[in-house]
C-alpha positions as CSV (number, residue, x, y, z in Angstrom):
1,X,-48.0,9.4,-11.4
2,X,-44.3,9.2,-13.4
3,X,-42.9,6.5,-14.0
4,X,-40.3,4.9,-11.2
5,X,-36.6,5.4,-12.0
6,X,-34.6,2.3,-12.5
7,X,-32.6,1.7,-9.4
8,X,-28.8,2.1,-10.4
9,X,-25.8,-0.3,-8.9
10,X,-24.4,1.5,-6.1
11,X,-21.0,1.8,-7.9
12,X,-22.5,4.0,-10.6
13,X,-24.2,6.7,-8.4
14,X,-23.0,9.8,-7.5
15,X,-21.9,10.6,-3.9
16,X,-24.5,13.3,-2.0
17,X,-22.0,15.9,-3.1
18,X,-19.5,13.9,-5.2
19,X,-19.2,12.7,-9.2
20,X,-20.0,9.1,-10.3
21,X,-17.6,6.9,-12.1
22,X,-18.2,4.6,-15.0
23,X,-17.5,0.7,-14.9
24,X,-14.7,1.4,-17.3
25,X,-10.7,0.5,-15.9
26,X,-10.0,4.1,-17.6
27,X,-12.2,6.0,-15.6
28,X,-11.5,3.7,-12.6
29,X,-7.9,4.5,-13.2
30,X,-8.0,8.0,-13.9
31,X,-10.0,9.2,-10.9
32,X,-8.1,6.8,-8.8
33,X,-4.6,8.7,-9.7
34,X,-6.5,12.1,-9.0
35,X,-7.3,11.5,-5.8
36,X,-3.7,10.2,-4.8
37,X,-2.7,13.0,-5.8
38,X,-4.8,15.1,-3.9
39,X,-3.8,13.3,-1.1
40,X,-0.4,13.4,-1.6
41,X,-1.0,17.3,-1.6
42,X,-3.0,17.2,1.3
43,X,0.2,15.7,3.2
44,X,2.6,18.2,2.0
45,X,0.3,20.8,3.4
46,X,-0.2,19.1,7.0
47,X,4.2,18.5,6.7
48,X,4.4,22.2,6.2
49,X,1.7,23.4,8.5
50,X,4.2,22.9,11.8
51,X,7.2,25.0,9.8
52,X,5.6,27.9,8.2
53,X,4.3,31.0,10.5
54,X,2.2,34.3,9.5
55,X,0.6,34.6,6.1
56,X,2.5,31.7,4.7
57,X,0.9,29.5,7.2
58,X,-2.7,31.3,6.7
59,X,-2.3,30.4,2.6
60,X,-1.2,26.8,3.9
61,X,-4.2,26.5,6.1
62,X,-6.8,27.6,2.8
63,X,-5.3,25.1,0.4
64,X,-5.3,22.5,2.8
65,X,-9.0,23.1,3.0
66,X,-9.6,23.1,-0.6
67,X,-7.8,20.0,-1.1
68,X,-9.8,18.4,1.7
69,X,-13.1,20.1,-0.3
70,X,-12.4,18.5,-3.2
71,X,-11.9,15.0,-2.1
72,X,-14.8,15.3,-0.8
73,X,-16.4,15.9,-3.5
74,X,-15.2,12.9,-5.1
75,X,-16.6,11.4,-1.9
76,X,-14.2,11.0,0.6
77,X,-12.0,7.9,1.0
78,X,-15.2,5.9,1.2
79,X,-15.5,6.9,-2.5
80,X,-11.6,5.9,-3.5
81,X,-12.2,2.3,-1.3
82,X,-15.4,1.5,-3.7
83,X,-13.6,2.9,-6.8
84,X,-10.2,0.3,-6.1
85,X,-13.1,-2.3,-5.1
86,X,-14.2,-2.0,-8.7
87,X,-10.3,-2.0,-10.1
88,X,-10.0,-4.8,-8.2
89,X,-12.7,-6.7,-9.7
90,X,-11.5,-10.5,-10.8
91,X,-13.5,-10.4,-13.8
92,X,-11.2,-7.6,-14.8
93,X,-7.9,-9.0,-14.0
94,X,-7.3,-6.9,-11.2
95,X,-7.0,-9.2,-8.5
96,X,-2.9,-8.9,-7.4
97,X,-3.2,-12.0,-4.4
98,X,-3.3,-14.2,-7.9
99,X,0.3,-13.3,-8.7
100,X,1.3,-14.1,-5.2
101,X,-0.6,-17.2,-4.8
102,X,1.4,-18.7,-8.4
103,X,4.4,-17.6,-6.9
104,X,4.0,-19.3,-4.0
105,X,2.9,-22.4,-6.1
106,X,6.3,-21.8,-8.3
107,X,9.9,-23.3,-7.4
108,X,11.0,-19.7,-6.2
109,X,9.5,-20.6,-2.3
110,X,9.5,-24.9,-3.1
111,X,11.4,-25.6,-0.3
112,X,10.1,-22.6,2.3
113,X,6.4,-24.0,1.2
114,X,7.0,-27.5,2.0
115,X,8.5,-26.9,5.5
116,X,5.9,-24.2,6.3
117,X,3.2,-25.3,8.6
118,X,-0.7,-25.1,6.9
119,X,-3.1,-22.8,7.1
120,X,-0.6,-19.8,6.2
121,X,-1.2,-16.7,7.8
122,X,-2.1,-13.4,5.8
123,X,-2.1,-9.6,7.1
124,X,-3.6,-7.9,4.1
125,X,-2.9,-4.3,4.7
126,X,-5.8,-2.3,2.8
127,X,-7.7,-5.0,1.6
128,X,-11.1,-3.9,-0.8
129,X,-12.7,-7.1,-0.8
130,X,-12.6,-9.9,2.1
131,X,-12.2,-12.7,-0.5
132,X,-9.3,-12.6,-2.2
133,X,-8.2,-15.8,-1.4
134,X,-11.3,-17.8,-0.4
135,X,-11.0,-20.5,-2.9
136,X,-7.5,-20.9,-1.4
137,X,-8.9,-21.6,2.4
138,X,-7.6,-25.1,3.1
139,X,-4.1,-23.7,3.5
140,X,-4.1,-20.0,4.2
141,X,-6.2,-17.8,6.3
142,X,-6.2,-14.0,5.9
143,X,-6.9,-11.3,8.5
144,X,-7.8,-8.1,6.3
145,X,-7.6,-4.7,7.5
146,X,-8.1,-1.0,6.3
147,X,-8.3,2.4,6.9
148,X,-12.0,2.5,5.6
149,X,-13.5,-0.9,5.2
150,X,-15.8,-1.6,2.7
151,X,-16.9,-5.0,4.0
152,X,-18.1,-6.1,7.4
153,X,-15.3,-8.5,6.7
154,X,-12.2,-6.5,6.9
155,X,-11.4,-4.8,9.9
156,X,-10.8,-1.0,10.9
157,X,-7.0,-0.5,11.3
158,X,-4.4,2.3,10.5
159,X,-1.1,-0.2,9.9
160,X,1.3,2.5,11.0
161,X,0.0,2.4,14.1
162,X,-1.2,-1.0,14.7
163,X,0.4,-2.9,17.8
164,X,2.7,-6.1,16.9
165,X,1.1,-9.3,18.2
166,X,3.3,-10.2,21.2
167,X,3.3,-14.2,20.6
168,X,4.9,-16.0,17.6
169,X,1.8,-18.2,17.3
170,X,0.0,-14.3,16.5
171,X,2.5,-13.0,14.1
172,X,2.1,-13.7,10.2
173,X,3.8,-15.9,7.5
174,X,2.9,-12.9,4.8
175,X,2.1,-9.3,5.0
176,X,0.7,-8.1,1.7
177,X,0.9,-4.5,1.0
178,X,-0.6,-4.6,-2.7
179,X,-1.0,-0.9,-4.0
180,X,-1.0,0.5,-0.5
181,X,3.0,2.1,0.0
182,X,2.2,4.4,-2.8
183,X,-1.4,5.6,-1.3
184,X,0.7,6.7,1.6
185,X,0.9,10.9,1.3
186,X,4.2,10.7,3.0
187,X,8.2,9.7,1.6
188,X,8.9,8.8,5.5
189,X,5.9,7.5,6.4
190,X,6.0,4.9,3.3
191,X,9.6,4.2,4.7
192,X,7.9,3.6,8.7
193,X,5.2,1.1,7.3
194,X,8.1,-0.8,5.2
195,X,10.4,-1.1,8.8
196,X,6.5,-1.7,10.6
197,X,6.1,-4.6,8.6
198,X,9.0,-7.1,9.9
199,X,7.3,-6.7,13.4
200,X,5.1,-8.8,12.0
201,X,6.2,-11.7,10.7
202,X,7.4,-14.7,12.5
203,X,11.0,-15.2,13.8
204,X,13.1,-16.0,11.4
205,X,14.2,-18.7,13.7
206,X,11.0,-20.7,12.8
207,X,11.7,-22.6,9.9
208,X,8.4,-23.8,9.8
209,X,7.1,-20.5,9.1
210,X,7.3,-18.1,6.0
211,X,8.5,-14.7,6.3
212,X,7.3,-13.1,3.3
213,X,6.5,-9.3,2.5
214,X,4.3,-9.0,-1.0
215,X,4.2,-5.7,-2.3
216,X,2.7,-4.4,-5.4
217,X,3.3,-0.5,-6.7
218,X,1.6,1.3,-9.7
219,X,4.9,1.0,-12.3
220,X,5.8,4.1,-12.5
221,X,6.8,4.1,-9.0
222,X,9.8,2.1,-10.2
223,X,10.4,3.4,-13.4
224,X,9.6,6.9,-14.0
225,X,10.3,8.1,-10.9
226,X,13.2,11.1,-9.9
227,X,13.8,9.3,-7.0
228,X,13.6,5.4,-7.7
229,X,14.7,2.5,-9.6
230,X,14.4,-1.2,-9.1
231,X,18.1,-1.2,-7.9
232,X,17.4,1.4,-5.3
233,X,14.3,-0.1,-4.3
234,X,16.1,-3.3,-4.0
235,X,19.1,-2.4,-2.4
236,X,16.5,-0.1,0.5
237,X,15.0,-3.5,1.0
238,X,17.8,-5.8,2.0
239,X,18.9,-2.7,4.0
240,X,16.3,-3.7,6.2
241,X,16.8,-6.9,6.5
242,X,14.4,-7.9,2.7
243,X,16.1,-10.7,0.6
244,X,14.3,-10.4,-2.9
245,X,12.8,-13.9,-3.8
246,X,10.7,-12.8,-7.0
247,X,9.8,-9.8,-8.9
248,X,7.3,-9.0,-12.1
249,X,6.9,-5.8,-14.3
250,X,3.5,-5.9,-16.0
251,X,1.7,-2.8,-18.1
252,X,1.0,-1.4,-15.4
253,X,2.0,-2.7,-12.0
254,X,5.2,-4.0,-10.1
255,X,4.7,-7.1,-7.9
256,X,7.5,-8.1,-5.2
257,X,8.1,-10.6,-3.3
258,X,10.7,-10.6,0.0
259,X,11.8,-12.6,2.3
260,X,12.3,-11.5,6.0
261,X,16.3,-12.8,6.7
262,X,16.9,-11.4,10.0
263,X,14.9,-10.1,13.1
264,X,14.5,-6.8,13.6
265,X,14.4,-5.0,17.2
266,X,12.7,-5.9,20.0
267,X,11.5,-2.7,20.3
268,X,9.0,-1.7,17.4
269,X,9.2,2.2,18.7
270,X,12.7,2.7,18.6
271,X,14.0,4.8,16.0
272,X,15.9,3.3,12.8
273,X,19.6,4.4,12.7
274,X,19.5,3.6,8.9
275,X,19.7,6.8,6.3
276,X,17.7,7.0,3.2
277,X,17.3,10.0,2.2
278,X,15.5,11.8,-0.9
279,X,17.9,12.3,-3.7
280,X,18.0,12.6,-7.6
281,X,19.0,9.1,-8.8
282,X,21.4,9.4,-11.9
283,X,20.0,9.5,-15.1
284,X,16.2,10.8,-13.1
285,X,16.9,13.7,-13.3
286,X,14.8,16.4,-16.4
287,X,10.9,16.6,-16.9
288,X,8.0,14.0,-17.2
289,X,8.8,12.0,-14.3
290,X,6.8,11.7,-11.2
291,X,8.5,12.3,-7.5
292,X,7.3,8.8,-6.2
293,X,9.7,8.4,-3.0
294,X,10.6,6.3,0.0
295,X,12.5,7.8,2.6
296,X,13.9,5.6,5.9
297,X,15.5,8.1,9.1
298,X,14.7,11.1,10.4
299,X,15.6,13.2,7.8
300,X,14.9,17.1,7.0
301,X,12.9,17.8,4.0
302,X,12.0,14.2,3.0
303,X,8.4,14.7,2.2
């Protein structure tokens, strides 16, 4: 009788039909950006689908299906939620809420934190681990969801169509978005779950509560895209009603912080009348720069 194998962690084996990653942040990293590509293609392909007729929509229809073939054999979405579990890791620095929580702590929100009623309350969109801010208990509580859960903790939900809680008691001093806007295939969609998220928060009329939006976006979103800067970025956000309170640029990430200045529309289905549209920023424009872009209206080739 053989020896038995030694039992690997379940982060280091391969997928039924899919390819195992290292514990490296490289390899983490580089497999990560591969499949948000791949699913960035995979949404230009389901955009086209209802516009293209005949052959062209035949040859749409196959590399839809390869794409979809090939995630899978990286394993799926399950495999990119355990993959960002393992960026995420604290021992490896890549826990964003700890930005967030020093910023809170710093004498950029002083006066909104003293005048803001305790336990805070969190809607982490995406979350990969339930815990992110367990140590911080006594004064915030967090309600994690995601598309694909990887805890019993965190809840199933698709934010783009999640229902706004009807009472202010339900609605949320922070939303935190942390490296989920870019994940989102779709220029327009990533513009809907921006406008989703004031719906949200509290009423501005409640000065005892914060009304804070935290977003964090791989850095090259920012600056080394065709289509964005930190001025446009900016200037989209207080179109929509964002005042910036902080920002940071590390190696590799950009961390934001806004605050929520006016109410938006009763209605959270009614179409925005506001125009952003996909456009070659000056000085974008020329090779080696990614096509990272945020759209807001219902505009015509925006994808």
């Amino acid at each position: 009788m053989g020896k038995a194998k030694k039992k690997q962690p379940i982060t280091q084996r391969s997928n039924k039909e899919g390819v195992g990653f290292k514990h490296s942040r490289a390899e983490t990293a580089k497999l990560i950006r591969h499949f948000h590509q791949l699913n960035k293609q995979l949404s230009q392909c389901k955009s086209n689908g209802s516009q293209l007729m005949g052959k062209a929509a035949l040859l749409n229809r196959e590399k839809e299906q390869s794409i979809r073939e090939e995630m899978d054999k990286l394993g799926g979405l399950d495999w990119y939620q355990k993959a960002s579990q393992l960026g995420q890791s604290k021992t490896r620095g890549g826990d964003s809420s700890k930005w967030l929580i020093q910023t809170l702590r710093s004498s950029y929100c002083a006066t909104d934190m003293e005048e803001a009623t305790k336990p805070l309350r969190i809607l982490e969109v995406g979350a990969v681990a339930p815990d992110n801010y367990q140590q911080y208990a006594k004064w915030i509580k967090v309600d994690p969801i995601d598309l694909n859960p990887q805890h019993a903790s965190i809840k199933k939900q698709d934010f783009l169509t999640m229902v706004p809680p009807s009472s202010q008691d339900l609605k949320y001093d922070i939303i935190s978005l942390s490296l989920v806007v870019n994940f989102v295939g779709d220029s327009e969609d990533r513009g809907k779950m921006l406008l989703h998220t004031r719906h949200f928060l509290s009423s501005v009329s409640n000065q005892n509560r914060l009304h804070y939006l935290f977003i964090v976006l791989p850095l090259p979103c920012i600056d080394n895209s065709r289509y964005m800067t930190h001025d446009h970025f900016t200037s989209m956000m207080i179109s929509i009603g964002y005042q910036p309170i902080h920002y940071h640029f590390s190696n590799k990430l950009a961390y934001f912080l806004y605050k929520l200045r006016a109410d938006p529309p009763l209605d959270y289905k009614k179409p925005t009348t506001l125009t952003w549209k996909k456009k070659i920023l000056p000085g974008k424009d020329g090779g080696g720069r990614n096509n990272f872009c945020i759209t807001i209206g219902n505009n015509n080739n925006n994808k």
